[in-house]
N, C-alpha and C positions, 0 to 999 in steps of 0.2 A: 608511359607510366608516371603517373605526380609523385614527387618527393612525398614520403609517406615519415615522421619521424617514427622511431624505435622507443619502446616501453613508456610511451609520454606521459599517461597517466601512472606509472610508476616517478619516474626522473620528477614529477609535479608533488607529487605525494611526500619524498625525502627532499625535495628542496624546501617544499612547506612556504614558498614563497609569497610576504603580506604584501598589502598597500605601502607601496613609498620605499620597500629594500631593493637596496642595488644589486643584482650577481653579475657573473662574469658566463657566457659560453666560451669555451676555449677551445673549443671546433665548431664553429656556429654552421660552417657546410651550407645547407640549404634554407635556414634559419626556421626550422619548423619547431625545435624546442625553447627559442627564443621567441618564439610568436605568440607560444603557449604564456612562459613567464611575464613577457610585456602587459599581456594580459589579464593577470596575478598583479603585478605589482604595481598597477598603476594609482594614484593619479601620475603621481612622480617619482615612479622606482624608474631605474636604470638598469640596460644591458650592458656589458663593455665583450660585444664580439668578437671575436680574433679567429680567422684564418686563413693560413699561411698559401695557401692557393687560391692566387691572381686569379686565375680562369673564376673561380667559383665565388672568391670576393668582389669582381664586376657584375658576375651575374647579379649577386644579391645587392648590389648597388642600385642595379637598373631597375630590380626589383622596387626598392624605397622608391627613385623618382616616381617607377609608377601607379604608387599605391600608397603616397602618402599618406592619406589621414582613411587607408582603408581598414580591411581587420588586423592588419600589422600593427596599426598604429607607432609608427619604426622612427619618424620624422623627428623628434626631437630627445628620444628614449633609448636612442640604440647608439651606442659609439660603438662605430665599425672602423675595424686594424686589418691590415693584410701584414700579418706579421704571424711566427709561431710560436704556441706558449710553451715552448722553452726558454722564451725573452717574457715571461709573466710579469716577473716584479718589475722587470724596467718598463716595460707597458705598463702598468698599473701608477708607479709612479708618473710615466712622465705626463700622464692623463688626469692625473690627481682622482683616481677613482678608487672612493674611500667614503664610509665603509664598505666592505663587501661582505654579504650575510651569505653566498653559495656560488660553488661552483659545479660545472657539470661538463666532462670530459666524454664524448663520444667518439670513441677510437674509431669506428668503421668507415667503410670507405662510404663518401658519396655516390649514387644513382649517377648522378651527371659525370662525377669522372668514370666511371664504368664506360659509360653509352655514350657520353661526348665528347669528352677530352681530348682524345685520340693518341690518348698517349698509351696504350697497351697494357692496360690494366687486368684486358678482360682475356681469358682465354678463347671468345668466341667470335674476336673480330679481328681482321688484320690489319695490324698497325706496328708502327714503329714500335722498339723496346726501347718505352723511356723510362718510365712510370716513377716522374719526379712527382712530388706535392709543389715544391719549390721549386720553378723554373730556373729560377737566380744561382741556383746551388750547381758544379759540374758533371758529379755522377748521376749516371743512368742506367737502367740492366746490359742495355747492350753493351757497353762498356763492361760490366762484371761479365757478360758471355763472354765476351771476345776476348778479352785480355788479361783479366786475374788468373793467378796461380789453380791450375784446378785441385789443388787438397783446398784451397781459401774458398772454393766455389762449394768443394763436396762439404765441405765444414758449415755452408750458410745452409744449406739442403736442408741435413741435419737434425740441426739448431731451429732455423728458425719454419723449416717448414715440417719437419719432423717427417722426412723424408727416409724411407726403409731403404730403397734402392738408391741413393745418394751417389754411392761411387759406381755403380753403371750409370747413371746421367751424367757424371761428371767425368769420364771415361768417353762417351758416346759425342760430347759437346768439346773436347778436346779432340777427337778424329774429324770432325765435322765442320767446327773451325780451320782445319790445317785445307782445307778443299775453300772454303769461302765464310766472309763474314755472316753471324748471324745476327740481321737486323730488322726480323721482323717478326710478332708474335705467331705469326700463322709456319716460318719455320724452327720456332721451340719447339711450337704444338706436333709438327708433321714426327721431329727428333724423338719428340717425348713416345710419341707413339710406338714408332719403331724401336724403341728401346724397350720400353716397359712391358710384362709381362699381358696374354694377350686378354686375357680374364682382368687386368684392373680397373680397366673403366666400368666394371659391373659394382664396382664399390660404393658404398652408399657418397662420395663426392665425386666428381670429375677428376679425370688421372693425371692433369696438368696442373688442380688447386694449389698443392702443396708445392709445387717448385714459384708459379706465380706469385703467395704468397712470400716466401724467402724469399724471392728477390725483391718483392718488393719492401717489404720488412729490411733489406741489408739499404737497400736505394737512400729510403728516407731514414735511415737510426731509428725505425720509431720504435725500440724496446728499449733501447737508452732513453731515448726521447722523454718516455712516461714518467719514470721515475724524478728526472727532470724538472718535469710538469708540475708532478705532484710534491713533489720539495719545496718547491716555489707556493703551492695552492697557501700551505700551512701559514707561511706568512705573510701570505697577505689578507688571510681570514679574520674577522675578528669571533671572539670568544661567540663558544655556540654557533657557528660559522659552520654552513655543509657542504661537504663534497660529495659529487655523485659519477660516476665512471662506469660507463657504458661498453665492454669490452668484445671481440668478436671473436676471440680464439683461447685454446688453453695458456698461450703465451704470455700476453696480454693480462688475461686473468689473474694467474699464479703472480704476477708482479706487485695486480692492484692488493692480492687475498695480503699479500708478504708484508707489503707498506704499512698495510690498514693496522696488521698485528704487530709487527716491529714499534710503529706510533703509537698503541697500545699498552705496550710493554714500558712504555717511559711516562704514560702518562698524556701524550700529546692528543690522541685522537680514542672517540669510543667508534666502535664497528656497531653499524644500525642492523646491518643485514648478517645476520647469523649464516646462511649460506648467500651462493647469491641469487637472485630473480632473473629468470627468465619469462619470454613472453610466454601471453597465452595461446590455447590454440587456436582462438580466434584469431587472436593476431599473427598467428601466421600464416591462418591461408589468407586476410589479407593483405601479408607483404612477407612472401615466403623468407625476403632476404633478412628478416629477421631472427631464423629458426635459430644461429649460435648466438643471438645478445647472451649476456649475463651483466646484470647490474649491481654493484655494489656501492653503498654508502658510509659516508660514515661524519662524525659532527666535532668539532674541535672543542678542547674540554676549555 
Protein backbone atom coordinates (compact mmCIF):
# COMPACT_ATOMS: atom_id res chain seq x y z
CA UNK A 1 0.00 0.00 0.00
CA UNK A 2 1.60 3.68 -1.00
CA UNK A 3 1.95 6.22 1.65
CA UNK A 4 -1.35 7.92 1.25
CA UNK A 5 -0.93 11.46 3.36
CA UNK A 6 -3.98 12.32 5.76
CA UNK A 7 -6.42 15.31 5.34
CA UNK A 8 -4.02 17.07 2.58
CA UNK A 9 -6.30 18.89 1.14
CA UNK A 10 -7.46 20.16 4.49
CA UNK A 11 -3.61 20.62 6.10
CA UNK A 12 -3.23 22.76 2.21
CA UNK A 13 -6.22 24.81 2.88
CA UNK A 14 -4.99 26.26 6.76
CA UNK A 15 -1.42 26.30 5.70
CA UNK A 16 -2.74 28.70 2.84
CA UNK A 17 0.72 28.23 1.51
CA UNK A 18 1.97 31.17 -1.37
CA UNK A 19 4.87 31.36 -3.86
CA UNK A 20 8.21 31.81 -2.26
CA UNK A 21 7.09 31.09 1.87
CA UNK A 22 9.14 28.80 3.75
CA UNK A 23 7.23 26.08 6.37
CA UNK A 24 8.73 23.69 8.35
CA UNK A 25 7.15 19.67 8.36
CA UNK A 26 8.08 18.60 11.78
CA UNK A 27 7.12 15.02 11.07
CA UNK A 28 7.91 14.92 7.38
CA UNK A 29 7.49 10.78 7.67
CA UNK A 30 6.94 9.75 4.21
CA UNK A 31 6.94 13.43 2.81
CA UNK A 32 3.64 13.24 1.23
CA UNK A 33 2.53 16.73 2.84
CA UNK A 34 5.61 18.16 1.94
CA UNK A 35 5.39 17.30 -1.66
CA UNK A 36 2.05 18.88 -1.72
CA UNK A 37 3.51 22.28 -0.03
CA UNK A 38 6.89 22.28 -2.31
CA UNK A 39 4.45 22.38 -4.78
CA UNK A 40 2.42 25.50 -3.32
CA UNK A 41 5.39 27.35 -2.64
CA UNK A 42 7.43 27.19 -5.23
CA UNK A 43 9.53 29.03 -7.23
CA UNK A 44 11.65 29.42 -4.16
CA UNK A 45 9.70 28.59 -0.86
CA UNK A 46 11.40 26.33 1.40
CA UNK A 47 10.56 22.98 3.43
CA UNK A 48 12.82 22.54 6.51
CA UNK A 49 11.80 18.66 7.32
CA UNK A 50 12.58 16.97 10.39
CA UNK A 51 12.27 13.60 11.38
CA UNK A 52 13.47 11.93 14.16
CA UNK A 53 13.48 8.25 12.69
CA UNK A 54 16.67 7.14 10.87
CA UNK A 55 14.87 4.38 9.18
CA UNK A 56 12.25 6.70 7.70
CA UNK A 57 14.69 9.76 7.23
CA UNK A 58 17.05 7.46 4.68
CA UNK A 59 14.21 6.13 3.08
CA UNK A 60 13.18 9.64 2.03
CA UNK A 61 16.74 10.54 1.32
CA UNK A 62 17.01 7.73 -1.35
CA UNK A 63 13.77 8.96 -2.23
CA UNK A 64 15.35 12.67 -3.33
CA UNK A 65 18.57 10.95 -5.09
CA UNK A 66 15.92 9.28 -6.95
CA UNK A 67 13.63 11.77 -8.06
CA UNK A 68 15.31 14.81 -8.25
CA UNK A 69 13.95 17.08 -10.32
CA UNK A 70 10.69 14.80 -10.33
CA UNK A 71 7.07 15.79 -8.80
CA UNK A 72 8.92 16.33 -5.66
CA UNK A 73 10.85 18.75 -6.87
CA UNK A 74 12.77 18.10 -3.16
CA UNK A 75 16.45 18.90 -4.71
CA UNK A 76 17.28 22.14 -3.80
CA UNK A 77 13.72 23.12 -1.55
CA UNK A 78 13.74 20.57 1.09
CA UNK A 79 16.25 20.76 4.13
CA UNK A 80 15.99 17.47 5.37
CA UNK A 81 16.98 16.92 9.61
CA UNK A 82 16.98 13.43 11.17
CA UNK A 83 16.41 15.17 14.41
CA UNK A 84 13.09 15.62 16.69
CA UNK A 85 11.01 18.74 16.84
CA UNK A 86 11.35 18.85 20.26
CA UNK A 87 14.98 20.34 19.28
CA UNK A 88 12.76 23.01 16.81
CA UNK A 89 14.34 26.20 17.62
CA UNK A 90 17.71 25.01 17.68
CA UNK A 91 17.15 23.28 14.35
CA UNK A 92 15.73 26.24 13.06
CA UNK A 93 18.42 28.34 14.25
CA UNK A 94 21.25 26.54 13.35
CA UNK A 95 19.88 26.24 9.60
CA UNK A 96 19.06 29.92 9.53
CA UNK A 97 15.51 28.96 8.41
CA UNK A 98 13.79 32.26 8.52
CA UNK A 99 11.12 33.42 7.99
CA UNK A 100 8.68 30.73 8.56
CA UNK A 101 5.06 31.36 7.48
CA UNK A 102 3.68 27.40 8.77
CA UNK A 103 3.84 24.71 10.53
CA UNK A 104 2.27 21.21 10.33
CA UNK A 105 2.63 18.51 12.91
CA UNK A 106 1.33 15.12 11.91
CA UNK A 107 1.26 12.95 15.01
CA UNK A 108 0.46 9.46 13.44
CA UNK A 109 2.39 6.77 12.93
CA UNK A 110 3.94 6.13 9.49
CA UNK A 111 2.77 3.06 7.10
CA UNK A 112 6.32 2.04 6.76
CA UNK A 113 6.94 1.84 10.54
CA UNK A 114 3.87 -0.23 10.95
CA UNK A 115 4.84 -2.83 7.87
CA UNK A 116 8.63 -2.21 7.92
CA UNK A 117 10.34 -1.31 10.62
CA UNK A 118 10.29 -4.31 12.55
CA UNK A 119 10.21 -2.79 15.49
CA UNK A 120 6.70 -3.94 16.92
CA UNK A 121 4.48 -1.33 16.32
CA UNK A 122 1.87 -3.36 14.93
CA UNK A 123 -0.14 -5.75 16.78
CA UNK A 124 -0.31 -8.12 13.66
CA UNK A 125 3.07 -9.18 13.10
CA UNK A 126 5.81 -10.76 15.17
CA UNK A 127 8.54 -8.79 16.14
CA UNK A 128 10.59 -7.64 18.76
CA UNK A 129 9.09 -5.10 21.46
CA UNK A 130 10.96 -2.01 20.56
CA UNK A 131 8.76 0.52 19.22
CA UNK A 132 11.51 3.38 19.45
CA UNK A 133 11.09 6.48 16.83
CA UNK A 134 14.61 7.25 17.91
CA UNK A 135 17.05 4.29 17.82
CA UNK A 136 19.71 6.54 19.48
CA UNK A 137 17.43 6.80 22.66
CA UNK A 138 17.61 3.52 25.37
CA UNK A 139 13.99 2.68 26.27
CA UNK A 140 11.92 0.29 24.55
CA UNK A 141 8.47 -1.54 25.48
CA UNK A 142 10.18 -4.59 26.19
CA UNK A 143 12.22 -3.11 28.70
CA UNK A 144 8.70 -1.37 30.22
CA UNK A 145 7.23 -5.21 30.18
CA UNK A 146 9.98 -6.71 31.67
CA UNK A 147 11.06 -4.58 34.32
CA UNK A 148 9.02 -1.59 35.39
CA UNK A 149 7.22 -1.50 38.55
CA UNK A 150 3.93 -2.97 37.54
CA UNK A 151 1.47 0.01 39.23
CA UNK A 152 4.08 2.26 36.66
CA UNK A 153 2.95 -0.27 33.93
CA UNK A 154 -0.93 -0.22 35.21
CA UNK A 155 -0.63 3.58 35.41
CA UNK A 156 0.65 3.96 31.47
CA UNK A 157 -2.34 1.52 30.59
CA UNK A 158 -4.48 3.89 31.95
CA UNK A 159 -3.27 7.14 31.08
CA UNK A 160 -2.11 6.80 28.06
CA UNK A 161 -4.07 3.95 26.45
CA UNK A 162 -7.22 4.49 28.32
CA UNK A 163 -7.17 1.18 29.20
CA UNK A 164 -10.44 -0.34 31.50
CA UNK A 165 -8.78 -3.48 32.49
CA UNK A 166 -5.32 -1.94 33.12
CA UNK A 167 -4.63 -3.75 36.42
CA UNK A 168 -5.55 -7.29 35.08
CA UNK A 169 -3.01 -6.78 32.18
CA UNK A 170 -0.69 -5.43 34.56
CA UNK A 171 -1.50 -8.38 37.01
CA UNK A 172 -1.20 -11.11 34.13
CA UNK A 173 2.22 -9.52 32.70
CA UNK A 174 3.87 -9.65 36.18
CA UNK A 175 2.96 -13.56 36.56
CA UNK A 176 3.98 -14.06 33.02
CA UNK A 177 7.27 -12.40 33.29
CA UNK A 178 8.31 -14.35 36.52
CA UNK A 179 8.16 -17.83 34.07
CA UNK A 180 10.24 -15.90 31.08
CA UNK A 181 11.03 -12.56 29.40
CA UNK A 182 8.48 -10.93 27.24
CA UNK A 183 10.17 -10.02 23.89
CA UNK A 184 8.05 -10.30 21.48
CA UNK A 185 4.93 -8.73 20.07
CA UNK A 186 3.07 -11.84 19.10
CA UNK A 187 3.65 -12.88 23.04
CA UNK A 188 1.72 -9.52 24.42
CA UNK A 189 -0.78 -10.39 21.94
CA UNK A 190 -1.05 -14.27 22.98
CA UNK A 191 -1.10 -12.46 27.23
CA UNK A 192 -3.51 -9.97 26.02
CA UNK A 193 -5.73 -12.60 24.89
CA UNK A 194 -5.88 -14.87 27.58
CA UNK A 195 -6.45 -12.17 29.80
CA UNK A 196 -9.10 -10.08 28.47
CA UNK A 197 -12.62 -10.64 28.57
CA UNK A 198 -13.62 -13.13 25.72
CA UNK A 199 -16.33 -10.88 23.93
CA UNK A 200 -13.46 -7.77 23.56
CA UNK A 201 -12.24 -8.15 20.46
CA UNK A 202 -15.86 -7.84 19.12
CA UNK A 203 -15.11 -4.12 20.02
CA UNK A 204 -15.30 -1.71 17.44
CA UNK A 205 -10.91 -1.70 17.76
CA UNK A 206 -8.67 -4.62 18.11
CA UNK A 207 -8.25 -5.83 21.89
CA UNK A 208 -4.55 -5.26 21.88
CA UNK A 209 -4.90 -1.27 20.36
CA UNK A 210 -5.05 0.33 23.46
CA UNK A 211 -2.14 -1.32 25.48
CA UNK A 212 0.18 -1.04 21.89
CA UNK A 213 -0.60 2.37 21.90
CA UNK A 214 0.52 3.21 25.78
CA UNK A 215 3.38 1.68 25.32
CA UNK A 216 4.14 3.20 22.82
CA UNK A 217 3.04 6.58 23.65
CA UNK A 218 5.34 5.86 27.40
CA UNK A 219 8.49 4.62 24.78
CA UNK A 220 8.74 7.79 22.84
CA UNK A 221 7.27 10.79 25.64
CA UNK A 222 5.27 11.74 22.76
CA UNK A 223 2.49 13.63 25.02
CA UNK A 224 5.22 15.62 26.65
CA UNK A 225 6.65 15.63 23.34
CA UNK A 226 3.83 17.76 21.73
CA UNK A 227 3.40 20.32 23.93
CA UNK A 228 7.03 20.71 23.52
CA UNK A 229 6.71 21.07 19.91
CA UNK A 230 4.31 23.34 19.88
CA UNK A 231 6.06 25.78 22.56
CA UNK A 232 8.75 26.01 20.23
CA UNK A 233 6.29 26.38 16.89
CA UNK A 234 5.13 29.98 18.42
CA UNK A 235 8.47 31.22 18.24
CA UNK A 236 9.64 30.62 15.76
CA UNK A 237 6.65 31.74 13.61
CA UNK A 238 6.55 34.91 12.38
CA UNK A 239 3.25 37.12 12.91
CA UNK A 240 0.22 35.55 10.96
CA UNK A 241 2.42 32.41 10.94
CA UNK A 242 0.10 28.84 10.96
CA UNK A 243 0.19 25.85 12.72
CA UNK A 244 -1.68 22.93 11.62
CA UNK A 245 -1.73 19.52 13.89
CA UNK A 246 -2.79 16.37 12.57
CA UNK A 247 -3.73 14.19 15.63
CA UNK A 248 -4.79 10.42 16.06
CA UNK A 249 -6.18 9.90 19.42
CA UNK A 250 -8.42 11.56 22.08
CA UNK A 251 -4.96 12.16 23.94
CA UNK A 252 -3.06 13.80 21.49
CA UNK A 253 -6.14 15.87 20.63
CA UNK A 254 -7.19 17.22 24.12
CA UNK A 255 -3.59 18.58 24.26
CA UNK A 256 -3.57 20.19 20.85
CA UNK A 257 -7.69 21.68 21.70
CA UNK A 258 -5.84 23.04 25.45
CA UNK A 259 -2.70 24.88 23.77
CA UNK A 260 -4.70 26.32 20.96
CA UNK A 261 -7.16 27.87 23.89
CA UNK A 262 -4.65 28.62 26.66
CA UNK A 263 -2.71 30.77 23.60
CA UNK A 264 -5.88 32.16 23.01
CA UNK A 265 -6.49 33.33 26.21
CA UNK A 266 -3.29 35.60 26.35
CA UNK A 267 -3.54 36.67 23.04
CA UNK A 268 -0.86 34.64 21.45
CA UNK A 269 -2.77 32.40 18.91
CA UNK A 270 -6.45 32.55 17.20
CA UNK A 271 -8.08 28.96 16.72
CA UNK A 272 -9.12 28.65 12.86
CA UNK A 273 -11.03 25.39 13.59
CA UNK A 274 -13.91 25.84 15.88
CA UNK A 275 -14.08 22.11 16.31
CA UNK A 276 -11.77 19.88 14.67
CA UNK A 277 -11.88 18.29 11.05
CA UNK A 278 -11.99 15.06 10.33
CA UNK A 279 -11.60 13.09 7.16
CA UNK A 280 -14.16 12.47 4.64
CA UNK A 281 -15.74 9.54 3.97
CA UNK A 282 -14.22 9.23 1.08
CA UNK A 283 -11.11 9.41 2.46
CA UNK A 284 -11.54 6.69 4.39
CA UNK A 285 -12.29 4.02 2.46
CA UNK A 286 -9.43 5.22 0.56
CA UNK A 287 -7.09 4.95 3.57
CA UNK A 288 -9.10 3.53 6.19
CA UNK A 289 -5.97 4.48 8.58
CA UNK A 290 -7.35 7.61 8.54
CA UNK A 291 -10.64 7.08 10.22
CA UNK A 292 -9.28 8.84 13.89
CA UNK A 293 -7.39 11.98 12.10
CA UNK A 294 -8.76 15.20 13.66
CA UNK A 295 -7.21 18.32 12.46
CA UNK A 296 -6.66 21.48 14.14
CA UNK A 297 -5.37 24.81 13.21
CA UNK A 298 -4.69 27.69 14.22
CA UNK A 299 -2.65 31.27 13.12
CA UNK A 300 -0.40 33.54 15.41
CA UNK A 301 -1.79 36.93 16.14
Amino acid sequence: MPHIPVLLKEVIYYLDPKPNENFIDATIGEGGHTAAILEKNKPKGKVLGIEVDTGLYQKLKSRMAEFPISNFQFSNRLVLINDSYTNLEKIVKAHNFQPVKGIIFDLGICYWQLEASGRGFSYQKDEPLDMRFDLKQDLTAAEIINFWDIKKIEKILKEFGEEKYAHRIALAIQEDRKKERIVNTQQLVDLLKQTLPKNYDNQRIHFATRVFQALRIAVNNELENIEKGLNQALKVLEPQGRIVVISFHSLEDRIVKNFFRDQGKVNKLKTLTKKPISPSSEEIEANPRSRSAKLRAAQIN
